[in-house]
C-alpha positions, 0 to 999 in steps of 0.5 A: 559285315556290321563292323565294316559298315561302321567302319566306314561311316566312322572314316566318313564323319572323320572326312566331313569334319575335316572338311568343316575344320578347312572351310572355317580357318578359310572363312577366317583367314580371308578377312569381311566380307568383300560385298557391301553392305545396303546402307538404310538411312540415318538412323532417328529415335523411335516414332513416340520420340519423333512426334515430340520433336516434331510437334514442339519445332511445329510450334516454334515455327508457328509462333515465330511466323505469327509474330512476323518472323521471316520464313528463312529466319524461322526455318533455320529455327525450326531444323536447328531445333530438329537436329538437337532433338536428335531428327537430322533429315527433316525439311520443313515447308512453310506458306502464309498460313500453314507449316509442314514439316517432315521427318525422313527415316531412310529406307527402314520406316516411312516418313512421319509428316505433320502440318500446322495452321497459322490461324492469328497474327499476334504482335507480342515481342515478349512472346517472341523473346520467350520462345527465342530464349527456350530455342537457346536453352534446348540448343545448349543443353539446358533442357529437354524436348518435354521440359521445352514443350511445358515451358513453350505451352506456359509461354503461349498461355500465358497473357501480354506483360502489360496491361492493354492500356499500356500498349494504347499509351504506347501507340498514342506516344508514338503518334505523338511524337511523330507529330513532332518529328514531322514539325508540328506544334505541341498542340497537334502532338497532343491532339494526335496522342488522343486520336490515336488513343481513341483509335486503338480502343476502337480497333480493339472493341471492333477486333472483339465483335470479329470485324476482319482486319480490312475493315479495321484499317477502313475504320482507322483511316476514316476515324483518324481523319474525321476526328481531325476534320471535326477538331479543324471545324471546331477551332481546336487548332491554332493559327500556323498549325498543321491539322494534316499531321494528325492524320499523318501521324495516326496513318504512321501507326497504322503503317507499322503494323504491316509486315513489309520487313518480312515480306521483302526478306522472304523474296530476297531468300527465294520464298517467293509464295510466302512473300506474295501471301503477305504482299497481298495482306499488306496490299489488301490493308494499304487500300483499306487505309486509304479508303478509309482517309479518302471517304473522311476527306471527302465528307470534310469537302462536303461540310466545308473542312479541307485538309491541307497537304503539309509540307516536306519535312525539314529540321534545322540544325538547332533542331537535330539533337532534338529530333534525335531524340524524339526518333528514340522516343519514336522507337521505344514507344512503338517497342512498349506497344508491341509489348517488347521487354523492358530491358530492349526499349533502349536499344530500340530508342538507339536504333531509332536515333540512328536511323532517323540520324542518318536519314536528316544527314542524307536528305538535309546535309548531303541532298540526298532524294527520299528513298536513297536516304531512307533506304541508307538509314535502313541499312544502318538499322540493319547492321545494328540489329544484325550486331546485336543477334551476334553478341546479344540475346535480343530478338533482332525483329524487336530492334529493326520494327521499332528502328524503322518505325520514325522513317515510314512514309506516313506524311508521303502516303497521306498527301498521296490519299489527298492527292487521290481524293482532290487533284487527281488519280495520275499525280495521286497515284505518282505519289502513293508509288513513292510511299511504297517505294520507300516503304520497299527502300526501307524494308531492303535495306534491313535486310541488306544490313543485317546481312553484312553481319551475318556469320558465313558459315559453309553447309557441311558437304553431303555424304555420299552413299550407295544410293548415288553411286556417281555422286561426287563431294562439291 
């Protein structure tokens, strides 16, 4: 009996082998599996690696906005940076004041989120040529995301390439020279060098003790045209010459500080909160500015010391060449101020003179009215600095800031502040509607410029997946 039963527990382990034997070479003649597989997302570096990434694109970001970048531009920036790092979904979120940017990891971890405050507006293209320079290097290879954080922290503490009375020099140099390009004598070039000074150290002690910036802007206006009244009152100017350009001069420079560049091209991309957060900032210090001129206008009136409105500029032919050349002088200066390096300030006096060439062809050759004329010059602006980012490493905010300075509506705006202050709200408020005009001609037409020599490049169409199974290529 016990050999039959082992018997039959040997025939069947025989039969279960043989069945194991069949079922294997079935398995391994028919091939993968026919089900398909659960796709999880991309697949991203580990958290540490991602926190690396995450925080140096988040500081770029923060540097080139505060220094008055666009929000496409630094967007574009800052997902360029992240893809290099090796993040390939990510979005990036940005308004007035903050920067958020979000790192997705598909359906194997969550997604890491992080959000930084842009708490200062600093004007230090040196600063902003640094940091685009370290983007380039990251973007080629030369260096890696904790190299490229060292360098950025090295950039970002480190002080302005000049010394701050060199920058004063180059406010009052552009204050100067405006003087001129608008028509007036030397003298009132000098005077306007010396105001201008005056009112760039007193912005700055002001700016030390914390005063906000409207009040800055108040401070300006009233000190520009009060230093002006007091020299008028004092017989500092001689016969014929123009006292209101002083003031003209010195609102220019206050003017150019204004992100309207920016503002505009955030609107034409379709950031539209952030282009209204910047509209209200240069809303807010346009009306400081003309209080500040109205209230010094007004205590002029009351001593018997009136300002008279200038006249329309007009520059002969004799003239042209020369003033080609202070629109250069303009630029440069107003690049020497915003402490650009020194190897851009020619290309920024180029930019200037060939804005300021075009604007005197249409509006004294070609009769052209001020803001087609204006808004066509910006345009040439544009196209340059837009040729310059293709084939150069110049930051093309330094060239179209500093191209565009020579056309601000400063003569127009200071005759509307008269206007406002002496003859009336309606004509004042007609000729303040003009100055923003050209001011938006100005700031279109660079963005319109520099997108005519934009590279077109095509998005690369998104995979699809099985999460959107009805999805098709576009």
């Amino acid at each position: 009996m016990v050999g039959s039963h082992d018997g039959a527990a040997d025939r069947l382990t025989r039969r279960l082998r043989g069945a194991l034997r069949r079922d294997a070479r079935r398995l391994l003649s028919a091939g993968p599996p026919t089900v398909p597989m659960l796709e999880v997302g991309p697949k991203v570096p580990d958290d540490a690696r991602v926190q690396e990434v995450l925080d140096l694109c988040m500081r770029v970001g923060e540097v080139l906005l505060s220094s008055g970048e666009s929000v496409d531009e630094v967007t574009e920036t800052m997902l360029r940076l992240a893809r290099v790092g090796g993040l390939s979904a990510v979005e990036v979120d940005i308004t007035f004041t903050s920067v958020t940017m979000c790192c997705h990891r598909g359906k194997v971890a969550a997604p890491v989120t992080s959000m930084r405050l842009v708490r200062y507006r600093s004007l230090d293209l040196t600063r902003l040529a640094a940091v685009r320079q370290l983007v380039a290097e990251v973007e080629a290879g030369n260096a890696d995301v904790r190299t490229a954080a060292k360098a950025l922290s090295a950039v970002t503490s480190a002080p302005h390439p000049y010394p701050r009375w060199v920058a004063t020099a180059g406010w009052a140099l552009l204050a100067g020279t405006l003087a001129i390009l608008l028509g007036g004598a030397p003298v009132t070039a000098a005077l306007a060098f010396v105001v201008t000074a005056l009112i760039d150290r007193t912005g700055r002690l002001l700016s030390r003790w914390g005063l906000p910036t409207f009040f800055l802007q108040v401070v300006g206006g009233l000190f520009a045209t009060l230093s002006t009244v007091g020299l008028l009152a004092a017989g500092v100017f001689p016969d014929g010459a123009r006292p209101s350009l002083v003031v003209a001069a010195g609102i220019t420079v206050l003017l150019s500080g204004l992100s309207v560049v920016s503002t505009v091209q955030d609107a034409i991309t379709g950031y539209y909160v952030t282009a209204a957060g910047r509209g209200v900032e240069i809303a807010l210090l346009s009306a400081g500015l003309l209080t500040g001129v109205v209230i010094g206008l007004k205590l002029g009136f009351e001593v018997g010391v009136a300002l008279e409105v200038s006249g329309d500029v007009s520059v002969s032919v004799g003239r042209f060449w020369l003033s080609l050349l202070l629109g250069a002088v303009a630029a440069a200066a107003y690049a020497l101020a915003g402490y650009a390096p020194l190897r851009t300030l020619p290309l920024a006096g180029v930019a200037g003179a060939a804005g300021w060439g075009m604007y005197w062809l249409l509006s004294q050759v070609a009769d052209t009215g001020p803001i087609a004329a204006t808004g066509i010059a910006a345009v040439v602006i544009g196209v340059f600095s837009g040729v310059l980012k293709r084939t150069t490493k110049v930051p093309t905010l330094v060239v179209t800031l500093a191209g565009i300075t020579p056309l601000l509506p400063g003569l127009t705006a200071y005759r509307g502040f008269y206007q406002l202050a002496v003859q009336g709200v309606a004509e004042g408020l007609v000729t303040v509607t003009l100055a923003l005009a050209i001011g938006l001609a100005l700031a279109a037409g660079v963005a319109l410029g520099e997108f005519v020599v934009r590279p077109r490049t095509r998005e690369p169409v998104p995979a699809v997946t099985n999460d959107a199974p009805d999805a098709e290529p576009q």
